[in-house]
N, C-alpha and C positions, 0 to 999 in steps of 0.2 A: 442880084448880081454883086452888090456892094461886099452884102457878109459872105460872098464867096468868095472874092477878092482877099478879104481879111483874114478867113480861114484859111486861105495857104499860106500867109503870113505864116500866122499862127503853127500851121504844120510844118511849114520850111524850117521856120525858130527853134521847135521841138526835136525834127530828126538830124538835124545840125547838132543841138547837145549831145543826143544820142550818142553820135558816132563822135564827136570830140572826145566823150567820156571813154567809150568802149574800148576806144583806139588807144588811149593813155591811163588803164586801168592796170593791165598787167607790168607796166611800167615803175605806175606810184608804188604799185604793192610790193613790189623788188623794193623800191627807196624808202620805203619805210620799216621794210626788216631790217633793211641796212644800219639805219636809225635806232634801230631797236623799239620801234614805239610799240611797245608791247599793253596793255590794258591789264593794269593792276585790280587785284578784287580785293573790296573794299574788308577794314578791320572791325568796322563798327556798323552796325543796323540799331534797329531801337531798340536791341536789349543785344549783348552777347553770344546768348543763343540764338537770337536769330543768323546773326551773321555766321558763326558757324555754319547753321543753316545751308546758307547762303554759296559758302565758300564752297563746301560736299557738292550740290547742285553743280554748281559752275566753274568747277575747280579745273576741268578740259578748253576751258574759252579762257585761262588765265596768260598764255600765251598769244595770243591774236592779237595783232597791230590793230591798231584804234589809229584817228586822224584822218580818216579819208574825208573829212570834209573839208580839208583844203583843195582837195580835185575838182570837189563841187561847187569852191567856191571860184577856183581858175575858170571853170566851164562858164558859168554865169557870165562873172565879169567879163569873159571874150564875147560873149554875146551879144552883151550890152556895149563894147564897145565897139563893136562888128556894126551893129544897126546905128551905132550914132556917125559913125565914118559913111555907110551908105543915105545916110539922111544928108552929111555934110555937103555929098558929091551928088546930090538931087534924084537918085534912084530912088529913095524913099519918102513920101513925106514925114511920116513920124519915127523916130526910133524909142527903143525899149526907156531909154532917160527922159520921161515925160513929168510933168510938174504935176497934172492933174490927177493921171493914175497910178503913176507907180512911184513917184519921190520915197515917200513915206514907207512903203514895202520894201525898196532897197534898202532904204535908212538901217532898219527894222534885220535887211536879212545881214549885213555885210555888218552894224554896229558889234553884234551880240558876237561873231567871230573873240571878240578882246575877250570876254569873259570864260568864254567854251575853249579859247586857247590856252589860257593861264590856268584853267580848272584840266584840260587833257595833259600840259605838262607837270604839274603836281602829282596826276595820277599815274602818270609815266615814271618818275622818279622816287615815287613813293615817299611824296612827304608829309607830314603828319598822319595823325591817325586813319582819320578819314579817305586818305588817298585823293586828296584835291583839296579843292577851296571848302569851306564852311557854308551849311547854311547860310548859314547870317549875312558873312561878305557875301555869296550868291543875292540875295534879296535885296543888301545894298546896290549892288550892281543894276539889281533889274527897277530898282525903285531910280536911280538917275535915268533909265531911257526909256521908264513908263513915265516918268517927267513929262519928259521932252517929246515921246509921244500926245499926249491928252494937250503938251501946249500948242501942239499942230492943230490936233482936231478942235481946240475950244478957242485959242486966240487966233490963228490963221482962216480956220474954215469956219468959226462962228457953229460949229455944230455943239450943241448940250443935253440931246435929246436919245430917248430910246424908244424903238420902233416892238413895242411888243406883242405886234400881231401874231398869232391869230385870238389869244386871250384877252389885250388888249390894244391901245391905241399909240399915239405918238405922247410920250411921259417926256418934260423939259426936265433937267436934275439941275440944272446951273451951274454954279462952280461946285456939286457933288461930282459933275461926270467925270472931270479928271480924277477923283476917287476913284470912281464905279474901274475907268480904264485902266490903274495902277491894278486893283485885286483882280478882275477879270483875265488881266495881262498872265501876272503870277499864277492864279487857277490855270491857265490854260500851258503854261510852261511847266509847270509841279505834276499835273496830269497824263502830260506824255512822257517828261522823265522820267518816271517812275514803270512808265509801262516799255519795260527795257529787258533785255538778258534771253530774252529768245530769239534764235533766227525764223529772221522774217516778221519778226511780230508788228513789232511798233511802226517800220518805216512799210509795210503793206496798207493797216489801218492809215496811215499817213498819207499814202498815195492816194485812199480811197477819199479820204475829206480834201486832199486837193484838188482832185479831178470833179467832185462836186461843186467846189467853190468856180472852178473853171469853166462848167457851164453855166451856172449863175451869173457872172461875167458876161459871158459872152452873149447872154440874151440881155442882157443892159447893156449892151452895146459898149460895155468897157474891153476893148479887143487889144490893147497896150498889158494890161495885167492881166489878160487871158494867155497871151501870148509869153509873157515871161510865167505862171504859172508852170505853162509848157515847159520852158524850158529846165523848171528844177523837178517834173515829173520824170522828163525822160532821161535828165544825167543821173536820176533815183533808179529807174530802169534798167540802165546799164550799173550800176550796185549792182542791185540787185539776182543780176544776168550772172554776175559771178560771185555771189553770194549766196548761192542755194546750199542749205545745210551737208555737213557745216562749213560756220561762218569763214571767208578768209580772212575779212576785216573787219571792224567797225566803223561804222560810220563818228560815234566819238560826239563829247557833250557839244563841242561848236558848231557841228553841223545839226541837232538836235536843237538846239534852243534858237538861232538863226532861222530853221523850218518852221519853230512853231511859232516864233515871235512875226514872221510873215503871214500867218495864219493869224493872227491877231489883229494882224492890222487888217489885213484884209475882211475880216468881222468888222473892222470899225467905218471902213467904205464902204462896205452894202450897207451898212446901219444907215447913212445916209440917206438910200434911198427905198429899203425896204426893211419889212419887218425879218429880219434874219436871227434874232438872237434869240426867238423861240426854237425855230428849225436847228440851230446850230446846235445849241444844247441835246438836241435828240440826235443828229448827227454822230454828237461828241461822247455817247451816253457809256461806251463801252472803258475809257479814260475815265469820265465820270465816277465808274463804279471801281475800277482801279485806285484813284484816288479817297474815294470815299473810305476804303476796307484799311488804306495805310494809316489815314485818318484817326479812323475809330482805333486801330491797333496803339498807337501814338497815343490819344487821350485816354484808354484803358491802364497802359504802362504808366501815367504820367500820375494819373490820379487815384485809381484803383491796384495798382500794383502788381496786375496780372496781366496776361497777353489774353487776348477772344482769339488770336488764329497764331498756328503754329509759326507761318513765318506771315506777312505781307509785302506787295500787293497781293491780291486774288489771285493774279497766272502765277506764282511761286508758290501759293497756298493748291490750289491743283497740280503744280509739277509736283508737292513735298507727298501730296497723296496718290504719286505713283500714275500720275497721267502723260502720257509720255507726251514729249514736247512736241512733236510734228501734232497730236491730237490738238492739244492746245491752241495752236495755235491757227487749222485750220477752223475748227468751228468758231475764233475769234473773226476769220474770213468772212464765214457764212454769218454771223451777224454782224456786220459792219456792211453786211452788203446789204441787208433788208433794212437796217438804220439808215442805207444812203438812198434806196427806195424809197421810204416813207418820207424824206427829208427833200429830195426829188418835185414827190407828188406836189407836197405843201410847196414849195416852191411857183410851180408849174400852176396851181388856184391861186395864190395870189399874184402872180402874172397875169391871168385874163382875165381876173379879175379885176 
């Protein structure tokens, strides 16, 4: 009776986004052409011709307002301030601003906004070459609130360990883990950015590892971040609702690395209490291999002086070979759903177990 209680929490939090989103979507979108926030494509890839490339491919999505993650971020925040008002006046006992489970995941979703802001208005105004921020300033950025993340989980919560079940056991790293947390953060942010520029692509796969992680949650009885999960699934929903190809907006780097940097953290509270960074990994594999193919293109260019794929990532290297993008991107669908199957399963055995 208790987690049925909890779960219309959870569902009431979720179709409340919904329709805040839906209801103020064709509104934003008006205010951002007015704005002109247009999404600039980029001048540089890792060599010239790719971007070229690049430009040919996606030279129709050159017009499309970017930004719409500040709708996602008004939604949230009303939410969360919604449930601390009904906590306040005793209708609730807990609201969505909990210390134990969601601090560190708001931290996480609302810090990274500074960085995805100042990186969307660069690309907006087209400055510098690259069309936004740099590399490098990006990594400084993410190395000050992988900081400050790792100094939560290692001097706050005493946690140094990694749960690498089902290969292995609980590994202590000590003062490595805030390492381990810095690159893992980065891999996990550099992963999904890059798996971008198709409708629907990135933020479907996205929905799909969040609604995994959601019920993970919620059978650990952590029902405060199951419930805001909820809510950045379903204002992604209502995206979505009016983004079926083609795109009208983007979602835009702030709202992209704010997603994934919650996804991180959220890896690093199940670590806590389960082996989750084997499963995760297989979850993630499809990012994984996106990542991998930029990779290898990047150290081919760097050191060998030639490209191994005409453009990278991998979904750019199938659109350049004439794979039409709806194809693309549904069999990206249909395997992200049998990775969040098999990720499920394991889940689900070492739960009763």
């Amino acid at each position: 009776m208790q987690e049925l209680i909890k779960l219309n929490y959870i569902v009431g939090y979720s179709l409340v986004s919904f329709f805040i989103a839906f209801i103020l979507y064709p509104w934003y979108i008006k205010f951002l052409k007015y704005l002109k926030a247009w999404k600039v494509l980029r001048d540089q890839g890792t060599s010239w011709w790719e971007a070229k490339i690049f430009k040919k491919l996606h030279q129709h999505k050159a017009w499309t307002p970017t930004m719409w993650w500040w709708l996602l971020l008004l939604v949230v925040a009303i939410l969360v301030a919604f449930s601390f008002v009904l906590k306040k006046i005793g209708l609730i006992k807990y609201s969505l601003l909990n210390q134990r489970e969601t601090y560190i995941i708001l931290f996480a979703f609302f810090s990274m906004w500074i960085l995805g802001l100042v990186d969307d208005f660069l690309n907006i105004k087209g400055v510098w070459n690259v069309k936004g921020l740099t590399a490098k300033m990006k990594l400084i950025w993410m190395f000050l609130f992988s900081s400050f993340i790792a100094y939560w989980f290692y001097v706050k919560l005493w946690v140094d360990w990694i749960n690498f079940w089902p290969i292995d056991g609980i590994i202590h790293l000590g003062i490595l883990f805030p390492i381990f947390i810095f690159f893992f953060t980065v891999f996990i942010v550099n992963a999904v950015n890059i798996t971008d520029w198709l409708d629907w692509l990135a933020w479907w796969l996205a929905l799909m590892v969040l609604f995994i992680l959601a019920i993970i949650t919620f059978f650990y009885k952590w029902y405060l971040a199951t419930a805001l999960i909820g809510v950045v699934i379903w204002a992604l929903l209502a995206f979505l609702w009016f983004n079926i190809n083609p795109a009208k907006v983007f979602l835009g780097d702030s709202g992209a690395l704010a997603i994934w940097w919650l996804i991180a953290s959220l890896v690093y509270l199940l670590n806590i209490k389960m082996g989750i960074l084997i499963p995760f990994m297989i979850l993630f594999l499809l990012f994984e291999i996106e990542l991998f193919s930029s990779f290898l293109q990047i150290i081919s260019k760097k050191i060998f002086r030639r490209k191994i794929f005409p453009i990278a990532p991998f979904h750019h290297m199938l659109e350049y070979k004439w794979m039409k993008e709806s194809t693309i991107v549904m069999k990206f669908w249909l395997l992200q759903g049998v990775l969040s199957g098999i990720t499920l399963i394991l889940i689900f055995y070492q739960f009763v177990w």
